[in-house]
C-alpha positions as CSV (number, residue, x, y, z in Angstrom):
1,X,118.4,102.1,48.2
2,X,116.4,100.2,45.4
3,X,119.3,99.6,43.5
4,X,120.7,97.8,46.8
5,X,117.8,96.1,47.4
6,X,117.4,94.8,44.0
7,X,121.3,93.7,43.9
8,X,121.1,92.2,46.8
9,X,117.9,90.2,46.3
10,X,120.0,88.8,42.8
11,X,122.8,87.4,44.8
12,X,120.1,85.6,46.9
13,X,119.8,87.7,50.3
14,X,116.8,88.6,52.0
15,X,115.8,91.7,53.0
16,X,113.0,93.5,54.7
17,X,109.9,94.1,52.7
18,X,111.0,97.7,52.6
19,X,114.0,99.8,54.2
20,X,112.6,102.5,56.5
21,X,114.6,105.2,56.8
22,X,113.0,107.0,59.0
23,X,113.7,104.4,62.2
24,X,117.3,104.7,61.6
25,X,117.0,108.4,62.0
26,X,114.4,107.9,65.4
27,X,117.7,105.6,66.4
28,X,120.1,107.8,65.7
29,X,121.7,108.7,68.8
30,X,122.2,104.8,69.0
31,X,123.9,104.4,65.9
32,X,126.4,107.5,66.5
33,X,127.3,106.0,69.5
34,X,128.0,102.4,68.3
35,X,129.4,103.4,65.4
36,X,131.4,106.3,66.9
37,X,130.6,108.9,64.6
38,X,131.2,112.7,65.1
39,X,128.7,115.2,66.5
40,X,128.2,116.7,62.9
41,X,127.2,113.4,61.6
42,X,124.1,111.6,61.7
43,X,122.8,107.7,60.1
44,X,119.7,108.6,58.3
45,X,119.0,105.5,56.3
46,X,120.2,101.8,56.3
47,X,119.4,98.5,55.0
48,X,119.3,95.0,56.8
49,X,120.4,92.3,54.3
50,X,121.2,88.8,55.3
51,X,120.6,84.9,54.0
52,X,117.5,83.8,55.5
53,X,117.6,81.0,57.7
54,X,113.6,79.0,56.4
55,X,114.6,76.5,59.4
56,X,114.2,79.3,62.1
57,X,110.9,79.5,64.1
58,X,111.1,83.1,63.9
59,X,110.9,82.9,60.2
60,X,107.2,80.8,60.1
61,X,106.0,84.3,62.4
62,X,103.4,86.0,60.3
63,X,101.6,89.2,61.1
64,X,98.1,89.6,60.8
65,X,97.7,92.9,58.4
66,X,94.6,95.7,57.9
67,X,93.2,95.3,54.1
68,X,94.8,98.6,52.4
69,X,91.3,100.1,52.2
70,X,90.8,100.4,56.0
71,X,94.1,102.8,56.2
72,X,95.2,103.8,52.2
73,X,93.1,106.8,50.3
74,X,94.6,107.4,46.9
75,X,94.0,110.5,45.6
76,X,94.6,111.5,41.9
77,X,94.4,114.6,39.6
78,X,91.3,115.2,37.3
79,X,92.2,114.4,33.4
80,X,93.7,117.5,32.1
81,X,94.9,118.6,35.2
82,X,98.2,116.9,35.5
């Protein structure tokens, strides 16, 4: 998917700040139906790509967002230890 994202941000789309793959799978009963796939088959990951419309309302929407320290713990291995 980076490769996709990256081509398609060169050719001037927009995307999502990052593809989640895991919603298309918690949809995928949704997708298989809409897109009529078999039984043995199942979406797991998909990309939204589109031009981006800077005129839309929608568009000016921002989202208020937690500084990464109230929810992120990094953890990394002691030198020598890798």
């Amino acid at each position: 998917m980076r490769r996709g994202t990256t081509a398609a941000a060169a050719a001037g789309l927009t995307l999502p700040i990052e593809p989640a793959p895991e919603a298309w799978a918690q949809h995928h009963l949704t997708v298989r139906k809409h897109l009529e796939l078999p039984d043995n088959e199942m979406v797991f990951a998909g990309m939204s790509v589109g031009y981006e419309d800077p005129d839309a309302r929608i568009n000016a929407m921002r989202a208020d967002r937690a500084p990464a320290h109230e929810f992120l713990a990094v953890h990394a291995p002691s030198a020598g230890k890798l």
